[in-house]
N, C-alpha and C positions, 0 to 999 in steps of 0.2 A: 599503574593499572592499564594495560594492553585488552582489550576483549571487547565484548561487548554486553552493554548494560540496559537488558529491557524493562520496561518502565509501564507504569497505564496512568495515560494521557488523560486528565482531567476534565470534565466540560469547564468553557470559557478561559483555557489559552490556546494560545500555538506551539505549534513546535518548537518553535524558538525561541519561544517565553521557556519553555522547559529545558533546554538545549543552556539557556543564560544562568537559570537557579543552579544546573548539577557543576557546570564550569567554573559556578561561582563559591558551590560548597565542596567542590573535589579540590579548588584551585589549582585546575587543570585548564590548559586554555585549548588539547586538541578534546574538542567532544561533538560531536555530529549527531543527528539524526537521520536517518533513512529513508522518509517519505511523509510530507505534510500532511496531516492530519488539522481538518479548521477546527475553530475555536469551540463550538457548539460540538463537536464529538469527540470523545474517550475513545479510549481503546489502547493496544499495542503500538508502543511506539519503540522499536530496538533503538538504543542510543550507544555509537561507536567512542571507545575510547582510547586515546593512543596511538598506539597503529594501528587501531582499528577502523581509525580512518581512513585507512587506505582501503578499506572492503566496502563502503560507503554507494559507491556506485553500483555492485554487486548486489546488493541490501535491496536497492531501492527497485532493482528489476524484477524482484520475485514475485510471485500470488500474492493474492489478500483476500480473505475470510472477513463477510459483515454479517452483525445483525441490523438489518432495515424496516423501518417503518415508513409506510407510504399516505399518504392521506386523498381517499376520494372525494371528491368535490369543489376544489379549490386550487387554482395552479399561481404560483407565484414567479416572479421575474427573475430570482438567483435560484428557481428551483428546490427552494429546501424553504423551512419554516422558518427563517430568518427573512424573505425578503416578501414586498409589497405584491398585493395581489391585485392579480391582472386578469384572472378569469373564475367564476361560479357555476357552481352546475349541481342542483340539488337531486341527492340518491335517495328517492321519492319510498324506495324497498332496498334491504338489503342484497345484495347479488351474491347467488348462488358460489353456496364454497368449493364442486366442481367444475364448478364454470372459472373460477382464480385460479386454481392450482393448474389448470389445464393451459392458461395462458401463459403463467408463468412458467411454465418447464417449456412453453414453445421459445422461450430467450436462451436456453443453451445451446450453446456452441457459437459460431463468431454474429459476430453484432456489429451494425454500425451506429456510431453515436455522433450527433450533433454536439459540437462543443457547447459547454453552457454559454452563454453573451456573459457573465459573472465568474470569468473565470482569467488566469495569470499567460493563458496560449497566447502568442505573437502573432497578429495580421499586421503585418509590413511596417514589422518596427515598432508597433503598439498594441499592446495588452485589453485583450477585450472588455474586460472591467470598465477600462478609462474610457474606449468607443460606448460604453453604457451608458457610464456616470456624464457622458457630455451630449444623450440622446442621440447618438450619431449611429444610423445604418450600416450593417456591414455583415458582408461574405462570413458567416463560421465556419472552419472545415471540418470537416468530416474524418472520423476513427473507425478503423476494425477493429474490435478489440475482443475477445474470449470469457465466454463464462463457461467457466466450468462444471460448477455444478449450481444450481439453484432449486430450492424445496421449500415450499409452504410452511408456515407455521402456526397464524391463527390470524384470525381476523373477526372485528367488532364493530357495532352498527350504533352509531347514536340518534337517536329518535328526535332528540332537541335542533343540533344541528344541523341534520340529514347528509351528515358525511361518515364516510366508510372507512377503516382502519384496515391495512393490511400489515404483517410481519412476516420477513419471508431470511430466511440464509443464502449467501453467495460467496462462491470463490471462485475470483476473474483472475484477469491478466491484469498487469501493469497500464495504469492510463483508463482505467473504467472508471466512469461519474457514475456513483453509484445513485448522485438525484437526480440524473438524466433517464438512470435505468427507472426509476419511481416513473418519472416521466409519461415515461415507453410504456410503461404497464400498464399507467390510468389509458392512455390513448387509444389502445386496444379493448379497455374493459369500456371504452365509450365515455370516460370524466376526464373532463379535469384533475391533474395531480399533481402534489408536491412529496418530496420526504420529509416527513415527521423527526424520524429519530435515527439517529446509525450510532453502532457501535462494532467498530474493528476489535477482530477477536482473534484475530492471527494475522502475522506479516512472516514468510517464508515460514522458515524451521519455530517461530516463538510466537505459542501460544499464551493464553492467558495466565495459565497455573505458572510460566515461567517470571513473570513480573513482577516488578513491585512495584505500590502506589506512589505516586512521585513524595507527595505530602511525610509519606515516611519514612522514607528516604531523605529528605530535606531534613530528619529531626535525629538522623544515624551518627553516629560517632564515624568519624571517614574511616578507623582503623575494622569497623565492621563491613564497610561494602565489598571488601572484594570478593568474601565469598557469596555477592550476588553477581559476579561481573566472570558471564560464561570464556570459552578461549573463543581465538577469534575462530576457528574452523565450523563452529556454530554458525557461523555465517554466511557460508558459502558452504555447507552441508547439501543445498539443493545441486550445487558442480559434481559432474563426474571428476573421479581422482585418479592420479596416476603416479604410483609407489614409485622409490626410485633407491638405489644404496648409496651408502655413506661417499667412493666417487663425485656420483651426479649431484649430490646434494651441496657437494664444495661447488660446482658447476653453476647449480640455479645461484647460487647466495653471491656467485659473483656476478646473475645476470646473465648468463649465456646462453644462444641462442643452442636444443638439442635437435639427435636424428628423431626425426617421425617415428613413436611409439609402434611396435606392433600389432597394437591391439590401438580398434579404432575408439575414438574416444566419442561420448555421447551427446554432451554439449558442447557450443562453440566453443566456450571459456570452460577450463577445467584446472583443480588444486591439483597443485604436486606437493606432495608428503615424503617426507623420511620418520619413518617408526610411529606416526599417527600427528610429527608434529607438521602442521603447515607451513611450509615454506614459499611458494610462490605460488601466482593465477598466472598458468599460458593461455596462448590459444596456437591456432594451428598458422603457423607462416605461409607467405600469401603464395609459397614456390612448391607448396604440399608439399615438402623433401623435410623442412624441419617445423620445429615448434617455439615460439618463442615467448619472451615476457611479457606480461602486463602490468602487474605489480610484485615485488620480490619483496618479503618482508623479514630474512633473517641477514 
């Protein structure tokens, strides 16, 4: 099984917990995942098999589509509903639903984000988590990073607690905390905030309807999965492509470096195809005269 096999992430594991069950029931030992998802959120998770893991890095750069829940009145230390809280602020009224959606569409287009202190980024050799977990102060850097689109969805008012629910859709870039974005949005609407809930509902080309539940999966006869396990060109579906004849395709498959396409190509990294099958990711050599490998998969 070469392709790739997308999956929805369960609450309460990790990636890698699911990464370990499908390697354990394919008994396959190359199986990858594409982009960590924590343990508290579901969602889309494309799982590479085969050669597929050589598109892995590929995977992990594309868009990502959430559904988020943010919670007014309460901000916590890892930013999301998992960790200890550190700040209250009670929402005495509900706040006006064009007054949210108004704030929130002012977050498209690029953004910077404060790294969470709760999070796996490197300051000088150490992992912010562990400057947390040992109450020790320190520099977080700072991201640009892209939203694409984001849109309201509803929002709820509880009378007992005097905290505010928002639900809103987003699809960033690569590298967005989407409890940072929670964050960002109470700061502006004046509270304190955490994320409640998120659910990834797209990673690149694979959406939800393409998935299956890991759970049943786990309970498949192995001679049934591969007609869930798409080719690998699903993949890298977001790369511009560049056709090539039966010649050049002897050429990629030994690796060789070619002349500069005619036609310019649109992303950095683009698939070379013969007759729709994927053969190699170029990109452009660094003498602009040719173009050469990055990964050759036939």
């Amino acid at each position: 099984m070469d392709g790739i096999l997308p999956i929805w992430k369960p609450i309460g594991m990790t990636s890698h917990d699911c990464v370990f069950k499908v390697r354990k029931h394919l008994r396959m030992k190359k199986v990858g995942h594409t982009g960590t998802l924590d343990p508290e959120v579901e969602g889309v998770l494309p799982l590479c098999l085969g050669k597929g893991t050589k598109i892995v890095p590929f995977l992990t750069d594309t868009d990502k589509m959430y559904k988020a829940t943010l919670c007014l009145g309460k901000a916590t230390d890892t930013e999301d509903q998992t960790g200890v809280t550190i700040e209250t602020k009670e929402v005495k009224q509900p706040l006006n639903k064009e007054k949210i959606k108004e704030v929130i569409a002012d977050f498209e287009g690029e953004v910077e984000q404060v790294v969470p202190l709760y999070s796996a980024v490197k300051v000088n050799g150490k992992k912010l988590y562990e400057y947390a977990r040992q109450n020790i102060e320190v520099e977080r850097p700072k991201r640009t990073i892209r939203i694409h689109t984001i849109n309201f969805i509803e929002t709820n008012y509880d009378e007992n607690t005097q905290q505010q629910t928002i639900t809103f859709e987003v699809e960033c870039s690569k590298g967005t905390y989407i409890r940072t974005l929670c964050k960002d949005i109470g700061a502006v609407l004046g509270y304190p905030a955490h994320m409640k809930k998120l659910i990834r509902t797209k990673s690149g080309y694979f959406e939800r309807e393409d998935t299956i539940p890991l759970d049943t999966l786990l309970t498949m006869d192995i001679e049934d999965i591969p007609k869930h396990v798409l080719p690998l060109v699903t993949g890298v579906s977001h790369l511009d492509v560049l056709s090539v004849d039966e010649e050049m395709k002897q050429r990629v498959s030994f690796g060789q470096k070619l002349r500069i396409p005619a036609r310019r190509l649109i992303t950095p990294k683009f698939r070379v195809e013969h007759q729709g099958e994927l053969l190699a990711i170029y990109e452009y050599h660094e003498n602009q005269e040719e173009i050469k490998p990055v990964r050759v998969f036939t």
